[in-house]
N, C-alpha and C positions, 0 to 999 in steps of 0.2 A: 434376804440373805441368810444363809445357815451361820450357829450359831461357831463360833471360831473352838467352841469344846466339842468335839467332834469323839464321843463314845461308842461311834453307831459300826458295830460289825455282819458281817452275813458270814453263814458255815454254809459250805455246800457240801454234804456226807450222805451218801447212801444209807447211812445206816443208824438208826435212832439211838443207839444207846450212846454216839461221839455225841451225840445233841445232849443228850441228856449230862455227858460228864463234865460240856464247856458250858451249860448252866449253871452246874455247881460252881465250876473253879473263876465263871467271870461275871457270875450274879449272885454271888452270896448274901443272905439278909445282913444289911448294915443296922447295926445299934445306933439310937441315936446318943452322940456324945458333945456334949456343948464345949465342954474344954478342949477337945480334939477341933471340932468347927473355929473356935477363936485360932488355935495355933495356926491351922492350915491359913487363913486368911491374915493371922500377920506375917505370914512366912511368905503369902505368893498373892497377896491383896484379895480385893473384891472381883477382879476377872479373873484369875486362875482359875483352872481344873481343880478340884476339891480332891484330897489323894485317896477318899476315903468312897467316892462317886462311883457309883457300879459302871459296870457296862450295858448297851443295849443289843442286845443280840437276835437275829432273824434268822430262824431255818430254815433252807430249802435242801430237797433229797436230789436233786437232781439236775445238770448244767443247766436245760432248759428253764427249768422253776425260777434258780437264781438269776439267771439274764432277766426273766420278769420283772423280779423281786427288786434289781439292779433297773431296770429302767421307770421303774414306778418311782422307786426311792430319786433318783434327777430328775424327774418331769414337777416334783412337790417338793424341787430344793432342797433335801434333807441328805445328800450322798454321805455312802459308806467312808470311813475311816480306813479300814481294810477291809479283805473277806479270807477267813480259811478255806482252801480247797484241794478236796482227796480226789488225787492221782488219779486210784483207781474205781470207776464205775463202773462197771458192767451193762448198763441199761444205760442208751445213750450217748454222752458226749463223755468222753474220759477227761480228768484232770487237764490236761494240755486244749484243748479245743474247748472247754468252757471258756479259762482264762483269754484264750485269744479272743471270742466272743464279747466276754466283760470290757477287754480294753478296748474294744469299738467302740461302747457308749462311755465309760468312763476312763480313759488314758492316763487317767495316774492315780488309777485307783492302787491303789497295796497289795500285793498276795503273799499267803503263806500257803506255801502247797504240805501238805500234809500224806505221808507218805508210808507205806513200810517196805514195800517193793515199788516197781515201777517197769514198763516196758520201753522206760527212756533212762538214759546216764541221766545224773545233772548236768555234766556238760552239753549235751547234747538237749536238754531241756533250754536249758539258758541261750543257746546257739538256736534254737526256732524262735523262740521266743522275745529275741532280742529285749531283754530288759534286764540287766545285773540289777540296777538299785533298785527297781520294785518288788522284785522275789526274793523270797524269804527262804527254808525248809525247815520243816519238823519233822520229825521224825516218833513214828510210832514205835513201840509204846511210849506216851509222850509223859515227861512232868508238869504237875499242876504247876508251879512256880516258874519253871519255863513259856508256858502259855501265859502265866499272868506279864510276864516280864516282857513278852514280846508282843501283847497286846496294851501295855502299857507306853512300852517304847514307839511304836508303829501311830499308836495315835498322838501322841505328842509330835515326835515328826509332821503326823497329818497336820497336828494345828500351828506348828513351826514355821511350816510352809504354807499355809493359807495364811496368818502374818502379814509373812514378809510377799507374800503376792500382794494382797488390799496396800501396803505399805507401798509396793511396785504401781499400783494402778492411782494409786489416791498423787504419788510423784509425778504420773503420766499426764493425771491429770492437772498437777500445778503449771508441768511445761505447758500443755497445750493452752490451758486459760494465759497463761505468760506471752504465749506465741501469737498467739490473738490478739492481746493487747498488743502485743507490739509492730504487729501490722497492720491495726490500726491505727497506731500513731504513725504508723510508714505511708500509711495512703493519707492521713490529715495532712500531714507535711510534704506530700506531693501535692494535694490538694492548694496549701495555702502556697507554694513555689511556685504554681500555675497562676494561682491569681495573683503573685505578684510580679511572675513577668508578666501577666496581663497588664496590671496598674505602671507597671514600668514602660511597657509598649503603650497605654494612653498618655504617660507624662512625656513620652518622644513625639508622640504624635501632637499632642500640644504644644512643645515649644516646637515643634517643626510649623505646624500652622502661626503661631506669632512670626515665626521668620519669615517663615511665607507670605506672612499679613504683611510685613512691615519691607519686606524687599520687593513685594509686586506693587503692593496701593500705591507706592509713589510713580513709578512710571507707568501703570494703568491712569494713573489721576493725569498725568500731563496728557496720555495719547488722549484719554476722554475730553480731556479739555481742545486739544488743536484739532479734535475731529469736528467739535463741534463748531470751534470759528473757522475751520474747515467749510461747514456749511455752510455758515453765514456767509465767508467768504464767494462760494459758488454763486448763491443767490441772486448776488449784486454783480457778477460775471453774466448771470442768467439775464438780469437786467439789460445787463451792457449788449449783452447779442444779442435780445427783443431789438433794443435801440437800432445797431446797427443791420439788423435784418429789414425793419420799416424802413430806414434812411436807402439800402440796397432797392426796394422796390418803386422809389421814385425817382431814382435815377434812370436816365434815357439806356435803351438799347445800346450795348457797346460789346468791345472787346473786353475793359473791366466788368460788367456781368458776367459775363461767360464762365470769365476764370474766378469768381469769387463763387458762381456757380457752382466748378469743376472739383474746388478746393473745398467747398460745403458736402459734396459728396464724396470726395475723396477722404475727407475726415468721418465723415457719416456723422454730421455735427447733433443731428434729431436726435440720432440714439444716443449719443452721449452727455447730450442733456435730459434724457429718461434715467438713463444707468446711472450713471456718477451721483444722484441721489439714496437712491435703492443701495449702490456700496458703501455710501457712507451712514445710511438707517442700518444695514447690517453691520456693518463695524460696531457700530454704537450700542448696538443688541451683544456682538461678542463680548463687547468688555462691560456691559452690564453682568453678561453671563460668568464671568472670569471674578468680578466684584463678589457675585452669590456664593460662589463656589469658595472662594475664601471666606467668607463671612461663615457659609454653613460650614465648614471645616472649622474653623475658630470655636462656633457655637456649641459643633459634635463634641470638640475636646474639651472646652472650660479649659483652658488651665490656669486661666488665673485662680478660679475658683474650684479646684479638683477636688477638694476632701470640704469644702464647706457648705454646710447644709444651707440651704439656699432656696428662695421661691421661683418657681420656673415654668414655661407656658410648655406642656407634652407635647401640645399640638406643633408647638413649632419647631420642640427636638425631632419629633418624626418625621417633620417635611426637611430637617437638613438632615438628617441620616438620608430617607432615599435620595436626595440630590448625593450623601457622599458615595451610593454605593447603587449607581444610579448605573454605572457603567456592567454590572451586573446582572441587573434587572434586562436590560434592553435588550439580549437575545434569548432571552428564558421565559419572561412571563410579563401581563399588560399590570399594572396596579389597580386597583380600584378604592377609591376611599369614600367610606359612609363616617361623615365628619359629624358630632354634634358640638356647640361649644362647651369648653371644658375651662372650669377653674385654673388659677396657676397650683402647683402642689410646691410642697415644701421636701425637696431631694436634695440628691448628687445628680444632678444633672448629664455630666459626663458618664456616669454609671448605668442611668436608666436609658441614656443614647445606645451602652452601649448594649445591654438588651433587646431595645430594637431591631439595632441590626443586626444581631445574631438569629433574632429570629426568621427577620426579613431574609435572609441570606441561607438559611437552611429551608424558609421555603422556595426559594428562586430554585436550589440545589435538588430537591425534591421533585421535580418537573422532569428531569431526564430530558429525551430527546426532542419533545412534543412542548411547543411553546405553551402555556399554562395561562393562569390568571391569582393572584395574589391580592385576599381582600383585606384593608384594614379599617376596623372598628371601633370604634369607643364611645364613650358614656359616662356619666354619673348614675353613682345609688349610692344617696345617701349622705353619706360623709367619705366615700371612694369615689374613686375613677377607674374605670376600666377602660384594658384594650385589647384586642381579639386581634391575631393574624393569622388569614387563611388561606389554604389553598387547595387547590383541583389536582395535587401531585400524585406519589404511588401508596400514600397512607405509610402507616408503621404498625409490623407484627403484633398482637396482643401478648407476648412473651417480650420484644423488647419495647414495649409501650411501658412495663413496670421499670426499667431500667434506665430509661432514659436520660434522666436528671443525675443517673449514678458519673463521679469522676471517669474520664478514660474510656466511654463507653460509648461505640459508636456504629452503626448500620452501612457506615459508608466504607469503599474497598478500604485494603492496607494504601496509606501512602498521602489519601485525600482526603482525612481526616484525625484530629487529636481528641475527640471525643471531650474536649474541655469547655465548647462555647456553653449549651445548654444548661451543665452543671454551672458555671461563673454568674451565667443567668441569676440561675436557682439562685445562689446564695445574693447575689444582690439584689433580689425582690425579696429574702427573708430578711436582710439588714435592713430594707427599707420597711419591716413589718407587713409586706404584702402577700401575696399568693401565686402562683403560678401553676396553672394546669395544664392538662391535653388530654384532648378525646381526637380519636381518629378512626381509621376506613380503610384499610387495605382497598386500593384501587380506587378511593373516593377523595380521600383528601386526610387533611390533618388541619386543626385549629387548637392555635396554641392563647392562652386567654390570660392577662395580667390584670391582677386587685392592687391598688396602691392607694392608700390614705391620704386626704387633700392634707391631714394635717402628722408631723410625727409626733407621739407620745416623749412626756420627758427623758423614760428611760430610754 
């Protein structure tokens, strides 16, 4: 950055002897004066301009030379303060068409047009030129104290205003860092209002499953129970019509044969001593099935146990998440599971359920119109457990493959998507100190792979 004393002028004059007179009058040899140096510094500090500091002056004869001279001096950060410039040139660009030139590359640079005739008014200078406060005039034959005075004025100004610009940008820059922080704390706190309706939507979903436990198992528990003296009941019915089917066979020819005949078929007694078993092993299977389904919904939400770290089997959160999200799965994609056995780990159980199925469900979602396959994996290494879910879906872009995990961010249309599961993920595999990755395949698939600690750290 150039220095905020900005001494540095250009003359652009036809004619060597103006060069020679605005060395004398703006580069005079200074004496050196140590009592004058103390004054100046306690009158205007250690950063002022020194009042006693020459000026630097560069000649060029000619508009074109100056435009050089002017775009060398900004390409090495050093720009002019001002520049004097005569009207009148002969050879060239005249006074007016330099200066339009100069402000191309530098647009606030200063001019003093330096003049004694001109083939322009001033007004009419001013009026092409569109700039009152950057032009100046002098007028030939000029005084030295006048030059000194308006090259002392012009550069101050220059560094007045370069100030209060850094002063302008170094404030631009406080908003902008201000502005950033505070939309970062705008997206943390969308962030943690997501996972707390999320934790708020798990704590409904557990006491909805306690209710649900406790308003079905009793009248599940009774039908389970009279289906089965249900059976028994048949059994010994079953009994009873062996008995009287042998006692029907030794009896003589008659008209009662006939009709207990007639009435055996007209009942279709055979098949319904086939069936009437088979519907009561299936009933018994529903309400087995109806028992799981509660059980694994209890299991998915803990709520007895929602925020207490706790020791718990992975394997058998994962097998009640897909039974809860089972109704999903069934027209999208087959499951597959590569089981090994797995320690219990010390979690939130409700939490790492619910990662599961957010993943399981974004890859069911991933499948599109083409029914798929859905693998799941896991293991130990070590003092971890892992678990891999994968799938044969449309993969994800390598542009939002980095984003993924970001809040709000999502591949799927407007409407069918909050782009908050995989982020909730994220963060409750870092609470739990574990990892969470993905590699994937446009067109081949996505596997998303979870590291979790059998055991948590104090902190």
């Amino acid at each position: 950055m150039p220095s905020l004393h900005n001494r540095r002028i250009l003359l652009i004059d036809d004619t060597p002897s103006i060069h020679e007179d605005f060395r004398k009058i703006l580069m005079p040899p200074v004496e050196q004066n140590p009592a004058l140096d103390e004054l100046e510094s306690t009158l205007f500090g250690a950063t002022a301009a020194p009042l006693a500091q020459p000026f630097e002056l560069d000649s060029a004869y000619g508009g074109q030379e100056g435009l050089q001279q002017l775009c060398s001096a900004m390409q090495h950060d050093r720009p002019y303060a001002l520049a004097f410039v005569d009207m009148r040139m002969p050879q060239g660009w005249d006074g007016a068409q330099t200066i339009e030139e100069l402000w191309k590359v530098d647009p606030d640079l200063q001019v003093v047009v330096c003049t004694a005739y001109s083939d322009y008014s001033w007004e009419e200078l001013l009026s092409r030129l569109k700039a009152h406060d950057r032009l100046l005039i002098l007028k030939k034959p000029f005084d030295n104290i006048e030059v000194q005075q308006m090259a002392n004025t012009l550069a101050t100004k220059w560094d007045m205003a370069r100030r209060a610009n850094l002063k302008t940008i170094h404030l631009e820059q406080l908003v902008e860092q201000r502005n950033q922080a505070l939309q970062l704390e705008i997206d943390e706190r969308k962030q943690l209002q997501s996972q707390l309706i999320q934790s708020e939507k798990l704590a409904s979903l557990g006491q909805m499953a306690a209710g649900v436990a406790h308003e079905i198992n009793n009248p599940v528990g009774f039908v389970s129970s009279n289906l089965g003296t249900l059976d028994g009941y048949f059994k010994q019915l079953q009994r009873m019509l062996d008995a009287y089917q042998q006692a029907q066979e030794a009896l003589p020819p008659g008209a009662c044969i006939e009709q207990l005949n007639a009435l055996r078929k007209d009942l279709d007694l055979d098949f319904l001593k086939e069936d009437i078993p088979i519907l009561i092993r299936e009933s018994k299977d529903g309400i087995a099935r109806v028992t799981q389904i509660v059980k694994d919904l209890k299991n998915f939400s803990r709520v007895d146990n929602d925020e207490n770290w706790q020791w718990a089997n992975l394997q058998h959160g994962i097998d009640s998440t897909l039974n809860i999200v089972a109704s999903e799965l069934k027209h999208k994609a087959d499951v597959i599971k590569h089981y090994q056995p797995l320690p219990d780990i010390e979690c939130l159980a409700s939490q790492i359920n619910q990662v599961v199925m957010n993943l399981v469900i974004n890859a069911a979602q991933a499948m599109g119109s083409e029914r798929g396959t859905i693998t799941l994996s896991n293991g130990v290494e070590g003092d971890q457990v892992w678990l891999e879910v994968a799938d044969n879906g449309c993969g994800i872009a390598p542009h939002s493959l980095q984003k993924i995990f970001d809040p709000f961010f999502t591949t799927k249309p407007v409407g069918e998507g909050t782009g908050l599961g995989l982020s909730l993920s994220y963060g409750i595999v870092k609470k739990h100190h574990g990892e969470i990755s993905v590699r994937s395949e446009v067109g081949t698939g996505t596997t998303f792979r979870v590291v979790l600690p059998i055991r948590q750290t104090a902190a």
